[in-house]
C-alpha positions in Angstrom: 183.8 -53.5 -29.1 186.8 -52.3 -26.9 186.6 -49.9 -24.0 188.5 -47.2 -26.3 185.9 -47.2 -28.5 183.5 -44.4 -28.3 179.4 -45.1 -28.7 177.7 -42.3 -29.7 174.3 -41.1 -27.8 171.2 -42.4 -28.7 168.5 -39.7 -28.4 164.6 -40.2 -29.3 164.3 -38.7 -32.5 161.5 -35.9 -33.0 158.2 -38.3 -33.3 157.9 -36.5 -36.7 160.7 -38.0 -38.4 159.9 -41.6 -36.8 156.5 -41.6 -38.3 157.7 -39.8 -42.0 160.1 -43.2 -41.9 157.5 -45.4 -40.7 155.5 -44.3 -43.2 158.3 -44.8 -45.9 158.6 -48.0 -44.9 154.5 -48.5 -44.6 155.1 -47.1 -49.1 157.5 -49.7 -49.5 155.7 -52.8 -47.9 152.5 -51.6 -50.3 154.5 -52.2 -53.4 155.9 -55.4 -52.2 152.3 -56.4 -51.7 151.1 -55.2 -54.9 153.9 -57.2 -56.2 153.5 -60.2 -54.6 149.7 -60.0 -56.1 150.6 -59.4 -59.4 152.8 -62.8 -59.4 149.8 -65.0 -57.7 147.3 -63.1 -60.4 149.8 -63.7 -63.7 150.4 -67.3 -62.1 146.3 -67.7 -62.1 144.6 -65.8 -64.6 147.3 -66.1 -67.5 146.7 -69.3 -68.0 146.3 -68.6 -71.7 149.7 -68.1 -72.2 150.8 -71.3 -74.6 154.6 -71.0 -73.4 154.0 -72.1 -69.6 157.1 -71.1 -68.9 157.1 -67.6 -69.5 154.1 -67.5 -67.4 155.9 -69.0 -64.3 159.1 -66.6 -65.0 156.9 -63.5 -65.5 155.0 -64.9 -61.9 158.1 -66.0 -59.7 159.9 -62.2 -61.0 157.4 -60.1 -59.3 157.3 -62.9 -56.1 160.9 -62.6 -55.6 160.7 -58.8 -56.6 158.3 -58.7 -53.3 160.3 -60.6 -51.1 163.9 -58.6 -51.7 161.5 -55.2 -51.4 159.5 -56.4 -48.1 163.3 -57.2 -46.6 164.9 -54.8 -48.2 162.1 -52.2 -46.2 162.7 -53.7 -43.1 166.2 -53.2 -42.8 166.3 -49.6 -44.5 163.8 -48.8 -41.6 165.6 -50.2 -39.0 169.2 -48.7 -40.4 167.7 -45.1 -40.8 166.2 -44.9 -37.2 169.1 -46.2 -36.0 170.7 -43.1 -37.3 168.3 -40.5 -36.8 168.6 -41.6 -33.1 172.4 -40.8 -33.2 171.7 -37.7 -35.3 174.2 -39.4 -38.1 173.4 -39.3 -42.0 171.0 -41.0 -43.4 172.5 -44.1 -45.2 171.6 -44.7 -48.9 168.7 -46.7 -49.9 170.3 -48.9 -52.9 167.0 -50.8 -53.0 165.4 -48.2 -55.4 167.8 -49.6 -58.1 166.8 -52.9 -57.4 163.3 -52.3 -57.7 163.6 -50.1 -60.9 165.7 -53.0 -62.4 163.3 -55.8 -61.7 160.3 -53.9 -62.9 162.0 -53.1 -66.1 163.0 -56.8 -66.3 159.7 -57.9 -65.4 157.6 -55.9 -68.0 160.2 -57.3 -70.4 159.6 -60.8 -69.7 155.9 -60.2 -69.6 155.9 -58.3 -73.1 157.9 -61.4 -74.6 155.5 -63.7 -72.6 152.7 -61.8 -74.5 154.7 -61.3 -77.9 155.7 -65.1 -78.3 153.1 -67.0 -77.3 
């Protein structure tokens, strides 16, 4: 950063907005979670399933699903307070599309898991 450039103020944000997005991100860390249990539960308790394979898929889909959400929260958190304490728009969150696009490609693998085998 050169001297030229100007940084704007920080200020502390009202403590209302900092909890609402520590909350947000409290929301998303929850479905990660959930996620991440759903994979270990398929992985253990579908053991029926005759195509392992689709069992693992259908598992490691919602694990990795968890793990792009649980980062994905952290660093929406951190970028949003980052602006509220400039007072600058609040960036776009493009992990919503992520997450609708995994669980729609999750509860297709797990409905072929269940059609095929």
């Amino acid at each position: 950063m050169s001297l030229n450039e100007t940084v704007a103020e920080e200020r502390e944000p009202d403590y209302r907005f900092t909890l609402a997005n520590e909350r947000t991100f409290l929301a998303w860390i929850r479905t990660s979670l959930g996620l991440l249990a759903g994979g270990v539960a398929v992985d253990q308790l579908a053991a029926e399933f005759h195509n392992e394979g689709a069992r693992i898929a259908v598992s490691l889909s919602c694990i990795g699903l968890s793990i792009a959400l649980a980062g994905g929260a952290f660093s929406h958190w951190r970028t949003v307070q980052s602006a509220m304490r400039r007072e600058a728009p609040l960036p776009a969150f493009g992990l919503v599309r992520i997450l609708a696009a995994g669980a729609v490609a999750v509860a297709l693998l797990a409905g072929a898991a269940v059609v095929f085998s």
